[in-house]
C-alpha positions as CSV (number, residue, x, y, z in Angstrom):
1,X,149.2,146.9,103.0
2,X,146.3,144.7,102.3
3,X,148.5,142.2,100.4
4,X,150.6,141.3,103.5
5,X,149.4,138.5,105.8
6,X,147.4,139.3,109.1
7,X,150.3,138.8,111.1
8,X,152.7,141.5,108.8
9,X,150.0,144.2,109.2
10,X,149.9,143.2,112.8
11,X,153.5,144.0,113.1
12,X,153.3,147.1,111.4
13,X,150.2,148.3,112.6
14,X,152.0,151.7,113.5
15,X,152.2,152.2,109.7
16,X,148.2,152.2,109.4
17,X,146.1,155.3,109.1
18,X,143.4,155.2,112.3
19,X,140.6,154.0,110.3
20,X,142.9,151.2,109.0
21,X,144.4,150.0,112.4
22,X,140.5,150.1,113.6
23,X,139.6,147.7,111.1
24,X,142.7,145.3,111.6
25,X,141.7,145.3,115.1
26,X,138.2,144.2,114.5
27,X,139.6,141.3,111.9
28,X,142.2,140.2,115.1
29,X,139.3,140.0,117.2
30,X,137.6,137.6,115.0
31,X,139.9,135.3,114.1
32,X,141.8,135.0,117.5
33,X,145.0,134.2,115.6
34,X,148.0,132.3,117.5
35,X,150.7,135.0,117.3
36,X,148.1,137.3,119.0
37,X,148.4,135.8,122.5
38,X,151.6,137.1,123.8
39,X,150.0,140.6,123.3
40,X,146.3,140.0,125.0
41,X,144.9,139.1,128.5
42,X,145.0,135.7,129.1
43,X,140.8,135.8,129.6
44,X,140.7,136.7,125.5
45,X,141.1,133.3,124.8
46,X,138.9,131.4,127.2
47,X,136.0,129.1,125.8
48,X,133.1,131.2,124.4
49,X,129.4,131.0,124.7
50,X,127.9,129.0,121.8
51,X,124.8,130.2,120.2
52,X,122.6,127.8,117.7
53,X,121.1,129.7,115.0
54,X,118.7,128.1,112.3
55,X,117.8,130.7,109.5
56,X,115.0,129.2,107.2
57,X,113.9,130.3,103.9
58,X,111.5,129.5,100.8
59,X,110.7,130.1,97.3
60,X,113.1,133.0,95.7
61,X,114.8,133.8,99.1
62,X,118.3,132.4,99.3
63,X,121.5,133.0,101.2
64,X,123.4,134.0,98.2
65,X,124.8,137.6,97.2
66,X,121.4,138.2,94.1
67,X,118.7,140.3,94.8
68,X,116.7,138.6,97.0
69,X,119.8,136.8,99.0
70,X,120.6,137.2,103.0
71,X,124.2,137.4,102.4
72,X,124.6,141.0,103.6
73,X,122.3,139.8,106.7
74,X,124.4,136.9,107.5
75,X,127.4,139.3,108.3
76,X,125.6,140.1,111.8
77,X,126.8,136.9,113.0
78,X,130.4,137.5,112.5
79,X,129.7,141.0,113.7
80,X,128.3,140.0,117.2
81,X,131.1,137.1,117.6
82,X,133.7,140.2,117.4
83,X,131.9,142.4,120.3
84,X,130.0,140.0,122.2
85,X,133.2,137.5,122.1
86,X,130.4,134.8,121.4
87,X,130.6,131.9,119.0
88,X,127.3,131.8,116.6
89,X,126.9,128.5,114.8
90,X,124.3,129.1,111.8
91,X,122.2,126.6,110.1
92,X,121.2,127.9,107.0
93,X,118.1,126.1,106.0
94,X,115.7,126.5,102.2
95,X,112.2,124.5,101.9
96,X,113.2,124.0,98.6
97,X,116.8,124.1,97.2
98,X,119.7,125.7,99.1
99,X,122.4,128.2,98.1
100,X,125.0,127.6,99.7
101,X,127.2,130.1,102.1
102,X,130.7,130.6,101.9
103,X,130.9,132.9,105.7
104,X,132.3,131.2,108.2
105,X,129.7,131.1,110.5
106,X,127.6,128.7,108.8
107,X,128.1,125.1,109.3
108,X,125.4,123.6,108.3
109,X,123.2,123.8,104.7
110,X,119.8,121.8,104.7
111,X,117.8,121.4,101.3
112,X,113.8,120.2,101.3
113,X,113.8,121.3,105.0
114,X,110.5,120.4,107.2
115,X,109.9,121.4,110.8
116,X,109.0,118.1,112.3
117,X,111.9,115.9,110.4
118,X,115.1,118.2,109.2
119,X,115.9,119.2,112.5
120,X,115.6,118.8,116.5
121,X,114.1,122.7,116.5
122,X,114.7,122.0,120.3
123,X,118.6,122.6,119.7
124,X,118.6,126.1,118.3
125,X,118.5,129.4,120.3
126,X,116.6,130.9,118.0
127,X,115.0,130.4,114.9
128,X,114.6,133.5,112.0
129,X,112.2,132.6,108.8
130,X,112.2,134.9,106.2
131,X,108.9,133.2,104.4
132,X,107.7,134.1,100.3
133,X,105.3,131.5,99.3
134,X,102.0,132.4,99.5
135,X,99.6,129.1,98.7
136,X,98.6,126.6,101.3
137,X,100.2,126.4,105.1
138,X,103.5,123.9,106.5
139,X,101.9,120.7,107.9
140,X,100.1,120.4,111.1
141,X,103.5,118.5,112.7
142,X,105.2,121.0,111.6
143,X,103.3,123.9,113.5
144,X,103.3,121.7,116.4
145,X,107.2,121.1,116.5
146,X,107.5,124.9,116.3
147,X,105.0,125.7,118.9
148,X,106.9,123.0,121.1
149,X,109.8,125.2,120.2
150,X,108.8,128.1,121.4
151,X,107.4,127.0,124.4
152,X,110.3,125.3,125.6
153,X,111.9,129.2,125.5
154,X,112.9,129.3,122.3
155,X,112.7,132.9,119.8
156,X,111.2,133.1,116.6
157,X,111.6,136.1,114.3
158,X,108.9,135.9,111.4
159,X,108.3,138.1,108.7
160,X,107.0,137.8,104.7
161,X,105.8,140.9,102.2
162,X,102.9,142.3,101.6
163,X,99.7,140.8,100.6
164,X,100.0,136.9,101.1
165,X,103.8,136.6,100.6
166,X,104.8,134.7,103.2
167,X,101.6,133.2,104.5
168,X,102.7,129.0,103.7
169,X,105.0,129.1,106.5
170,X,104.0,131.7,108.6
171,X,100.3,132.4,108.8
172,X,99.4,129.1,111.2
173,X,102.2,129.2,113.6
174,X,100.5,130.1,117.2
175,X,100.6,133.4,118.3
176,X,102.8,134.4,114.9
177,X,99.4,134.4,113.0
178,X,97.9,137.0,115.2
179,X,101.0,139.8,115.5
180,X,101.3,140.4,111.4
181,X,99.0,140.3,108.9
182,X,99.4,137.5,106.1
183,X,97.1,138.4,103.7
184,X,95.5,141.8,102.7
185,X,93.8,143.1,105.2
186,X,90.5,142.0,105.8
187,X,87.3,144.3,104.9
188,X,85.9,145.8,108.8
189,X,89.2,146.3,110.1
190,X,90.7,149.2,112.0
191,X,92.5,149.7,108.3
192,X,91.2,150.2,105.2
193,X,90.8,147.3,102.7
194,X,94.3,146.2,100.6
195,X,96.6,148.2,103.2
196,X,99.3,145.6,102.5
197,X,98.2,145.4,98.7
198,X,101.0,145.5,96.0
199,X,99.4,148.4,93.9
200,X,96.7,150.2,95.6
201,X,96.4,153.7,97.0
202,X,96.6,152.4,100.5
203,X,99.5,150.1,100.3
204,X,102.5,150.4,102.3
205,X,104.9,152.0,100.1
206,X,107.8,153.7,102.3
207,X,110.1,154.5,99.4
208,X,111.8,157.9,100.0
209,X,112.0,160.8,97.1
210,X,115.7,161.4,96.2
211,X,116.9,165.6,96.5
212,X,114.8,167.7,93.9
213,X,112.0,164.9,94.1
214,X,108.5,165.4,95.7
215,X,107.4,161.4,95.7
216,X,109.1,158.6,94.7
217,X,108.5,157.8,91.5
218,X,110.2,154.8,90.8
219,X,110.4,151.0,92.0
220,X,114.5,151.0,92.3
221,X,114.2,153.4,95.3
222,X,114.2,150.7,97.6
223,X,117.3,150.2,96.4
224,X,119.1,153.4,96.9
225,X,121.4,155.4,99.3
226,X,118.4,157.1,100.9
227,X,116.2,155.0,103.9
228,X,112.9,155.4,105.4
229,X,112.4,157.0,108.6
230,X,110.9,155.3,111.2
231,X,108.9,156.6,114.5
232,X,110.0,154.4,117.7
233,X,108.5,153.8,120.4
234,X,110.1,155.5,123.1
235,X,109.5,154.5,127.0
236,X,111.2,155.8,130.4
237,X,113.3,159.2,130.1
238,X,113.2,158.3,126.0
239,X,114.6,155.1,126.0
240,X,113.4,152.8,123.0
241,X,113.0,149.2,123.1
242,X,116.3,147.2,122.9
243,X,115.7,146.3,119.7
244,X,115.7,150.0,118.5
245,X,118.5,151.2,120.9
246,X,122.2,151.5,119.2
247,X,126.0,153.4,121.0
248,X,125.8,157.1,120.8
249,X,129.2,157.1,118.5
250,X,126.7,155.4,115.5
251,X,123.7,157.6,116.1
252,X,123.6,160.2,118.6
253,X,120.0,160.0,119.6
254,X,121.0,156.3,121.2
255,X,118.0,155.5,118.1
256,X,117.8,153.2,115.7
257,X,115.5,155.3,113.2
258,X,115.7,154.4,109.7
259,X,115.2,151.4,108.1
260,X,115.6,150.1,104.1
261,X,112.5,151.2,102.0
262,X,110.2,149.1,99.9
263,X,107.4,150.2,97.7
264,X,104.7,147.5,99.4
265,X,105.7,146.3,102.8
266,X,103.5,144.0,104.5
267,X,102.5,145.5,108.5
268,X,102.1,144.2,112.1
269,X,98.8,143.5,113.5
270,X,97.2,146.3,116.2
271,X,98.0,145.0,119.8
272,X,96.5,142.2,121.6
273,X,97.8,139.8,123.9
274,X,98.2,135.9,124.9
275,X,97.7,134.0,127.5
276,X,100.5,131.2,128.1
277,X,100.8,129.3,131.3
278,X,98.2,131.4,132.8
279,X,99.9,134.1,132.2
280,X,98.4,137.3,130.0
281,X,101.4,139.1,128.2
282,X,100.3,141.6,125.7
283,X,102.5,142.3,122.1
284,X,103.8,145.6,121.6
285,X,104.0,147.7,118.5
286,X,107.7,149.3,118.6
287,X,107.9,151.3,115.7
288,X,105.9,152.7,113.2
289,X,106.7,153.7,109.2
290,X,105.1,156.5,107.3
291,X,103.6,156.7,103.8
292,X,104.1,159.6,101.6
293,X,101.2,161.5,99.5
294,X,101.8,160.5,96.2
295,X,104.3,158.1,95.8
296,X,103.9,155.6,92.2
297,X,107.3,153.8,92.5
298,X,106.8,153.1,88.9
299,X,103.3,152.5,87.5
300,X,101.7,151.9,90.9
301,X,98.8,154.5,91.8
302,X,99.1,157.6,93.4
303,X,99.6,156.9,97.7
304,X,97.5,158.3,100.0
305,X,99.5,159.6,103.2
306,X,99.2,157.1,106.1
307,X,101.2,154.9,108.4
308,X,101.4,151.7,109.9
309,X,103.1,149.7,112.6
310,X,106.1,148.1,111.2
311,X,107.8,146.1,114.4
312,X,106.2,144.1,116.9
313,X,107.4,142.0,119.5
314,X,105.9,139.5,121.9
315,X,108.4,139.0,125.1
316,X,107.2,135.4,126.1
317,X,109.9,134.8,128.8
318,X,107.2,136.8,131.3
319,X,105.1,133.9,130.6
320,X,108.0,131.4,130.6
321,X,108.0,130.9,127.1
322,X,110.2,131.8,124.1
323,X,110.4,135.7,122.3
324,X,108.8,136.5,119.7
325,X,109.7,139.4,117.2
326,X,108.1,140.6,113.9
327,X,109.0,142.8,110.9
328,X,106.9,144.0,107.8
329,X,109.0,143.0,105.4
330,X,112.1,140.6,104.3
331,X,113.2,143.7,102.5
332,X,114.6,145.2,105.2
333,X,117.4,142.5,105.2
334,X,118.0,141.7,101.8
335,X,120.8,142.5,99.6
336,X,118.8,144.5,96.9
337,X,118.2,146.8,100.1
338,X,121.0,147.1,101.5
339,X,123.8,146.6,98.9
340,X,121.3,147.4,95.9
341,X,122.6,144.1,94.0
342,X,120.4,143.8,91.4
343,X,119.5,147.3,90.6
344,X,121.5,150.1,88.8
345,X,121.7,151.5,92.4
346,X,124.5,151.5,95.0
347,X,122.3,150.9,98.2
348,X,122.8,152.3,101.6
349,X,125.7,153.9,102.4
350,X,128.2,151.9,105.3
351,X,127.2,154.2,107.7
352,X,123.4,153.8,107.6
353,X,124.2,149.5,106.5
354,X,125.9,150.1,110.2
355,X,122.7,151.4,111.8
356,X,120.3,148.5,110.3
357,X,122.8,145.9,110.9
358,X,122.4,147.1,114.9
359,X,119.1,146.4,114.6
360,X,119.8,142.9,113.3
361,X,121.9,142.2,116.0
362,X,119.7,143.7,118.9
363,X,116.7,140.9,117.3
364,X,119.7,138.1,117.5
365,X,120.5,139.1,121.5
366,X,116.6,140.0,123.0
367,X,115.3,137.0,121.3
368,X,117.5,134.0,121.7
369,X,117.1,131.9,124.7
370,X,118.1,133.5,128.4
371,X,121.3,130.8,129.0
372,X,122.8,132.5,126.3
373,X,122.6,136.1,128.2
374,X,123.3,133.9,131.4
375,X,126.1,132.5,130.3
376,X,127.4,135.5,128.3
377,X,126.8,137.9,131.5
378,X,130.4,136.6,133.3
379,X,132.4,137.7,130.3
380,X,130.4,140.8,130.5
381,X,131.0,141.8,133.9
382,X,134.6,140.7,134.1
383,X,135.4,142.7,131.4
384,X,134.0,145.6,132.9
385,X,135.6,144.7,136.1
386,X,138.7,144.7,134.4
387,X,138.9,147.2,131.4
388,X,136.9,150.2,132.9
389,X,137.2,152.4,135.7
390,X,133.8,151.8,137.8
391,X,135.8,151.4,141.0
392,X,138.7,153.3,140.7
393,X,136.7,156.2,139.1
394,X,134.5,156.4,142.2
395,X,136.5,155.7,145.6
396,X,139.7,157.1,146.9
397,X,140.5,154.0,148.3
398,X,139.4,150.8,146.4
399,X,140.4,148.5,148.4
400,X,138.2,150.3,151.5
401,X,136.6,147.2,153.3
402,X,133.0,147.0,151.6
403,X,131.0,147.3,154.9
404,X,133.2,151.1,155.4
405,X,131.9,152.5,152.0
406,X,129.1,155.1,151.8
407,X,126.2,154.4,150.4
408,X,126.6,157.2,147.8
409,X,130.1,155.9,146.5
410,X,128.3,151.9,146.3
411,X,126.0,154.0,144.1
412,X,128.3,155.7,142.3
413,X,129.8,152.6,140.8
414,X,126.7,150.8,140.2
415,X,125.6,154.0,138.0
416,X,129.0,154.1,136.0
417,X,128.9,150.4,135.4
418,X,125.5,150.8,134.0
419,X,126.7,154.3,131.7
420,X,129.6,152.1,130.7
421,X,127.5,149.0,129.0
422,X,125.5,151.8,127.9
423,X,128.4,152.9,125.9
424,X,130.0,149.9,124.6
425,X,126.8,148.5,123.7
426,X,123.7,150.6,123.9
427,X,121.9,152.6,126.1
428,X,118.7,150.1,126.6
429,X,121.3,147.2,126.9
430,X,123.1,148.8,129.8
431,X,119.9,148.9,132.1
432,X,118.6,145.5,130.3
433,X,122.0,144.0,131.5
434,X,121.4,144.9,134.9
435,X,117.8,143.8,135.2
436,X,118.8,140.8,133.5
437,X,121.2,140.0,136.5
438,X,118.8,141.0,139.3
439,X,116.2,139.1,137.8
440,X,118.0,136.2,139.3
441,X,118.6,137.7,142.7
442,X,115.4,139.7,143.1
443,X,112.6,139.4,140.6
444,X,110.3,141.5,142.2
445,X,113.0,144.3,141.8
446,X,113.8,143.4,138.3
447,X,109.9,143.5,137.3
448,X,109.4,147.1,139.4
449,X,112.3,148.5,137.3
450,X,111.4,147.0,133.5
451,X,110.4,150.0,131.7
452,X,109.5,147.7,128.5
453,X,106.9,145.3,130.4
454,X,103.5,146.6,129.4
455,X,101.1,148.5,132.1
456,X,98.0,147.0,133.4
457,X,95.2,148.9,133.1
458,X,95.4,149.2,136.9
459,X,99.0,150.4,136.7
460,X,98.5,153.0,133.7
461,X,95.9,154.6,136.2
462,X,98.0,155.2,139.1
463,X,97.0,158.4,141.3
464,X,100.6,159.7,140.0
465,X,102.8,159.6,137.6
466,X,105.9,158.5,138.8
467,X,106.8,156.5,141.7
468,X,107.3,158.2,144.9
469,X,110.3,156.8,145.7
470,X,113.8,156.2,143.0
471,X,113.9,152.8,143.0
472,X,117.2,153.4,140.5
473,X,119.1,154.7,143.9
474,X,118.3,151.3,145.3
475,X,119.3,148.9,141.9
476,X,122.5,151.2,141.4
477,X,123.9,151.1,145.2
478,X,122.9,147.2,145.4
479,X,124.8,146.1,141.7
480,X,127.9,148.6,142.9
481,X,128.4,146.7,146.1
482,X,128.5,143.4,143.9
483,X,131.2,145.0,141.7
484,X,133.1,146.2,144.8
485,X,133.1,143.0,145.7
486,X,134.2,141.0,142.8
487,X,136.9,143.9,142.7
488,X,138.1,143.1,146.0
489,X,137.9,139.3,145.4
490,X,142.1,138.4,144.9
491,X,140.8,135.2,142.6
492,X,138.8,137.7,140.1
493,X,140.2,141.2,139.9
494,X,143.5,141.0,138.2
495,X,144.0,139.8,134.6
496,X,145.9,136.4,134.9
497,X,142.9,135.0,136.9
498,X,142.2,131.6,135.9
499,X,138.9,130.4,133.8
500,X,137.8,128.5,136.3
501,X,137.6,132.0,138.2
502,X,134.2,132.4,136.4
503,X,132.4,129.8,138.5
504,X,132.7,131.8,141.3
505,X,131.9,135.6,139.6
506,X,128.2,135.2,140.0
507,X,128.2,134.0,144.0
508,X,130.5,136.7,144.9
509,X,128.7,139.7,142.9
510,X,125.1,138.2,145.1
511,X,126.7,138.3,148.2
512,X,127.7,141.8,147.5
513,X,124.3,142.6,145.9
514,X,122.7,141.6,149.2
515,X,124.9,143.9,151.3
516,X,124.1,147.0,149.0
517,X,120.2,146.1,148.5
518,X,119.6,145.4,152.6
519,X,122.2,148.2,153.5
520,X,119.2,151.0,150.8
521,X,116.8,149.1,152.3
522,X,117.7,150.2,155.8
523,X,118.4,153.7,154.5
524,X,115.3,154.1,153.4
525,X,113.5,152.9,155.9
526,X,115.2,155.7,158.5
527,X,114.2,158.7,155.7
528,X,110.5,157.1,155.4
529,X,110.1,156.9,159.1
530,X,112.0,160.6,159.1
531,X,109.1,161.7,157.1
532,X,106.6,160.3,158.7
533,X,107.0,162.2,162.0
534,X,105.6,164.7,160.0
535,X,102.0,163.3,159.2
């Protein structure tokens, strides 16, 4: 049925295999098309939130579908407008000539492009580089205007190859310079000398053998169906960083943990930290690749069995400052990777393209500036108002008066909405999502409950290794009372409720958040004082 127009498989979507009505779904959800809206909520069409991306490039990089183009990458975009229901506006940008990009989300192509004069960088959300060249550095403006960038809150996502590849553009942007390394690595490191070489023993080849094979033993590899496995970084009750953290349905571990493989990736820099604003936040190392014994990939020599730290991130908004992400290598988004064009190989198979592409998508979300989550987090939690069960599922009577619910049923929903963004999206988003909305209400709760924010020494020494008290009891029964309340809000909990309705979504969940978090508060402070009697 392939040949009919969208709105004749739409029509006879009952003819369709599952598989077939799933992916005529997603397309509706896409393009939003006119003969759609007698069948959806009225809310599906409201205005989106607009995200401003600028994705720049040099030397034999391009946006086409060769080798060494983004193409496959740039599908992440219209992958997050279907489930995020958020409109991405790309800027495809090439220091030298530009290839052009025929998807949708791109509307804008700039040739010869400089920092300081191309652009405002000041009105993009985030900003991805995906550097080669290897001689020389960008212009001093043209550090400046991205250092102005980023401290004004906006993310940057850098990465090159191994040796020098990428060093022009990358290797003298603040903070950048310090979380990867851009050349080989010097002599009287923590690593031995050429660990990001393109030939030596030490080089970071991650290529996988193929069944029957011991090492990999040729350069194409990289190119097929079988990925590298990565080790990830794992924090509270096994929860990985959000950039690592993908739906159970897509991998059951709730783990991104394979990536493309390349016979020379470049690597992250060990830990350290920076001091913005006065503030010290330190970088974190998220995941880590392995090296097998052996490997030539070709004519390279013999690998000696190591790893390396692959991902890094920076989270700058601690400091009031823009993200900061980095990756070993481009080759873990380009096509020759991930579709194998250009080699006699087929690449990786949809399933494990699925899994990367998650990855892609968690970097375009934790990085970008907080309006976007701020303004996306309405949508959010009036869809789960409306098209889950968090109340309902958890009272006998939802429309109880708020003050005449138990603690432990308040609690109840604020649990199952969490499980349920879990579940949609991933399991570090649904706790990220909520953190992100109490940041706003109470930051000193928000910062107890971040499991990602890196320890002070002070803190990693604590006379015990858990907190005393469950602080999750507290969040949970707090966030349910501001869903009760939105629920029991005539202007917000029925579908025909008017855009305008969204205004008002954030003041109603606080004053229900305060009611839950004061209403703990006083709970708790009966059971300590309960306790105490016994000292």
């Amino acid at each position: 049925m392939e040949h009919l127009d969208l709105e004749t498989r739409f029509k006879q979507m009952h003819l369709l295999g599952r598989d077939e009505r799933a992916a005529l779904i997603k397309e509706l959800t896409i393009q939003k098309p006119d003969f759609l809206k007698p069948f959806t909520p009225k809310y599906w069409w409201w205005r989106r939130c607009k995200t401003k991306v600028l994705i720049v490039a040099d030397s034999s990089l391009n946006f086409g579908m060769t080798g060494f183009g983004l193409s496959e990458f740039l599908t992440t975009f219209n992958e997050l407008e279907a489930l995020s229901g958020t409109n991405y506006e790309v800027t495809l940008a090439h220091r030298g000539g530009i290839i052009n990009s025929p998807n949708p989300v791109v509307v804008d192509h700039i040739s010869s492009f400089n920092f300081e004069t191309s652009v405002d960088l000041n009105d993009f959300d985030q900003v991805w580089l995906f550097a080669f060249s290897s001689g020389g550095s960008i212009t001093a403006n043209e550090i400046n205007a991205i250092e102005d960038y980023m401290n004004k809150g906006g993310g940057l996502f850098a990465t090159g190859d191994h040796g020098s590849i990428g060093r022009t553009m990358c290797s003298s942007i603040p903070r950048v310079q310090d979380m990867r390394y851009w050349t080989n690595t010097p002599t009287g490191s923590t690593n031995a000398t050429n660990e990001v070489s393109m030939t030596g023993r030490r080089r970071n080849d991650t290529n996988q053998p193929r069944p029957g094979n011991s090492v990999a033993d040729t350069f194409d590899h990289q190119s097929d169906s079988i990925p590298q496995t990565i080790a990830v970084r794992t924090f509270q009750n096994g929860i990985p960083h959000p950039l690592l953290s993908i739906k159970k349905t897509l991998r059951p571990s709730g783990i991104i943990d394979i990536m493309p493989d390349h016979p020379h990736e470049g690597e992250a820099a060990p830990e350290t930290s920076f001091t913005v604003n006065g503030i010290n936040v330190p970088t974190q190392i998220i995941a880590t690749s392995f090296v097998n014994g052996g490997n030539t990939s070709g004519t390279k020599d013999e690998t000696d069995p190591h790893c390396f730290p692959s991902i890094a991130v920076w989270d700058g908004r601690q400091a009031k400052v823009g993200r900061i992400v980095i990756d070993s290598t481009w080759h873990h988004f380009v096509n020759i990777n991930l579709n194998g064009a250009g080699s006699a190989q087929g690449g990786l198979t949809a399933a494990d393209f699925e899994v990367v592409r998650n990855y892609y998508m968690n970097i375009a979300k934790w990085m970008t500036r907080r309006k976007f989550i701020i303004c996306w987090r309405k949508y959010v939690m009036v869809d789960l108002l409306n098209n889950s069960q968090i109340v309902e599922a958890s009272l006998d009577n939802p429309n109880e008066d708020l003050k005449d619910i138990s603690l432990a049923d308040l609690n109840s929903i604020g649990k199952l909405a969490e499980e349920e963004l879990a579940s949609k999206f991933n399991p570090s988003f649904g706790r990220y999502f909520l953190l992100d909305l109490v940041q706003d209400l109470k930051a000193e709760l928000a910062e107890t409950l971040d499991v990602w924010k890196p320890k002070s020494k002070k803190e990693k020494t604590a006379s015990y290794y858990q907190s005393w008290v469950n602080i999750d009891l507290i969040l949970h029964t707090a966030v349910g009372a501001g869903f009760l309340a939105l629920h029991a809000d005539g202007r917000l909990a029925h579908d025909d409720f008017s855009e305008k309705a969204l205004d008002i979504v954030e003041k109603v969940f606080a004053e229900g958040f305060e009611f839950g978090y004061k209403s703990s508060l006083k709970d708790l402070k009966t059971s300590y004082n309960s306790v105490l009697k016994d000292l």
